[in-house]
C-alpha positions in Angstrom: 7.4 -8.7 5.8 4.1 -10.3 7.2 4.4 -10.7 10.8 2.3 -13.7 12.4 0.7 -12.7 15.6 -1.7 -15.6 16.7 1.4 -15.9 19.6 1.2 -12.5 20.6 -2.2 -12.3 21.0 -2.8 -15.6 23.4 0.1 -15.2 25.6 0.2 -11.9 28.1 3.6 -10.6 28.3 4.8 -11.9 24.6 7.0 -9.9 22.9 8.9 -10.3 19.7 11.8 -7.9 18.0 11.8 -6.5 14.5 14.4 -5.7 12.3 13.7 -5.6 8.6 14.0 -3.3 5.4 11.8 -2.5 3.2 11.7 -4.1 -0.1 12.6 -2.6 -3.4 9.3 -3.0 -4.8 7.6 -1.3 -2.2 9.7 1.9 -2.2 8.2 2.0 -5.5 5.1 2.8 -4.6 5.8 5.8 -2.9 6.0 8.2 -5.7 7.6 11.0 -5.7 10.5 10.4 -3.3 13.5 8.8 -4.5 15.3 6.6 -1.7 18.6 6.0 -1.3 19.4 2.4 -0.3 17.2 0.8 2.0 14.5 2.1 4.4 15.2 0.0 8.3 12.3 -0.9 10.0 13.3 -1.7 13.8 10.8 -2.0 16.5 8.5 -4.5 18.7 5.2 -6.3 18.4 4.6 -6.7 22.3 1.7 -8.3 24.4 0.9 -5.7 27.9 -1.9 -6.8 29.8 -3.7 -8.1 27.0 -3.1 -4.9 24.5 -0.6 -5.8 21.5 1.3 -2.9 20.7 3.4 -2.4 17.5 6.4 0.8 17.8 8.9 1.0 15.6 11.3 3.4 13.7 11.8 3.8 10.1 14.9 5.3 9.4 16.5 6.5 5.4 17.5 9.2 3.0 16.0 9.9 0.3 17.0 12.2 -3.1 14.8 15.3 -3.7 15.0 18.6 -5.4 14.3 21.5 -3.5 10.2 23.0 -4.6 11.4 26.3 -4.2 15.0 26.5 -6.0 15.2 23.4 -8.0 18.5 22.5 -6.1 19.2 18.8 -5.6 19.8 17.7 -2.1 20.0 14.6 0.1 17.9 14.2 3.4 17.7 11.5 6.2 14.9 11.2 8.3 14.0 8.8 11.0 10.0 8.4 12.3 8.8 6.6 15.0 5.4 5.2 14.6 3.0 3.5 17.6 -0.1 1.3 16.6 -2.6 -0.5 18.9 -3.2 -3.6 17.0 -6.1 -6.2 17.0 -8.2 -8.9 15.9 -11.4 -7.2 14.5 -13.2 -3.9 15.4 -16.8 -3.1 15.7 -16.6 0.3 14.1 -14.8 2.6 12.0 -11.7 3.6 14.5 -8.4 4.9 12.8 -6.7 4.8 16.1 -6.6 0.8 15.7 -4.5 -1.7 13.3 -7.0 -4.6 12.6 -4.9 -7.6 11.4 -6.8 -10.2 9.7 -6.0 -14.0 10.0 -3.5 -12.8 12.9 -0.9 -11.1 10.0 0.4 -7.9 9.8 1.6 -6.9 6.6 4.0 -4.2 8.0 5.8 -3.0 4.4 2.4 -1.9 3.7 1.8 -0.6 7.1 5.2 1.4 7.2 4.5 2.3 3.3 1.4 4.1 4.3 2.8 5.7 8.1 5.5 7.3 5.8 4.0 9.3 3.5 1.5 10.5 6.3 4.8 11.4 7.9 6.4 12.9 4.8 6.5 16.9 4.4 4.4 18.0 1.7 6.9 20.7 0.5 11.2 19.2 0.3 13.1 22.5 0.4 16.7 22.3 0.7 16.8 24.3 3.7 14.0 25.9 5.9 15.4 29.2 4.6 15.2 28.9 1.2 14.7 31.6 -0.9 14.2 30.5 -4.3 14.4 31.6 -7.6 13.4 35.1 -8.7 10.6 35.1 -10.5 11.8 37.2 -13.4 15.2 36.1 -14.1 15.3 32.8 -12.6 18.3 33.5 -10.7 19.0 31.5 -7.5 18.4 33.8 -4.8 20.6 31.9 -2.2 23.8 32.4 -4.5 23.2 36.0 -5.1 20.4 38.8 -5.1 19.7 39.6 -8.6 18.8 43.4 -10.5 15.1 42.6 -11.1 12.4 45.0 -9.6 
């Protein structure tokens, strides 16, 4: 979804709601997370004393199996993400958006909050123990013989 700002910016106090999903072909490019239906993108693109603000939340579920005992699991997860957006910046300054032309691409934007956001390590459960390194035996079923 491109978002058109050139409003936003001019008038103080502008404000305009979002609520989108991501498309299938952009879920696509985040590789090695398998989603589950959509991911919804609700939020707004707001105008405060001159500052354009973008929050939204990203809600879905994705498919994984667990690093440490190969289990296969279902998670949801819901981020919220904050950016400061504007027209052009004089220096190299992560904490700003710059949208050129006035447009936001925000599938790409949202693409690239969530896999900052993303744990680098799925388990199935904080407590997982594995497999034994031995036998291969899950270790959350049962303790195995191995020394």
């Amino acid at each position: 979804m491109v978002i058109g700002l050139k409003q936003l910016y001019e008038i103080i106090g502008e404000k305009l709601d979002i609520s989108c999903e991501l498309s299938r072909d952009r879920l696509d490019e985040i590789n090695g997370y398998s989603f589950i239906g959509p991911v919804n993108l609700k939020g707004t693109v707001q105008n405060r004393a001159g500052v354009v603000t973008l929050s939204y939340n990203a809600d879905f579920t994705i498919s994984a199996e667990c690093d440490r005992c190969l289990c296969k699991f279902e998670r949801s997860y819901s981020f919220d993400f904050e950016h400061i957006l504007v027209r052009s910046l004089n220096s190299d300054n992560d904490e700003y958006v710059v949208t050129e032309n006035d447009k936001l691409d925000l599938d790409e934007l949202a693409v690239n909050d969530i896999l900052l956001q993303m744990p680098t390590k799925l388990l199935c459960k904080e407590d997982c123990k594995g497999l034994c390194p031995k036998c291969g035996a899950d270790l959350n079923i049962s303790d195995c013989n191995c020394e």
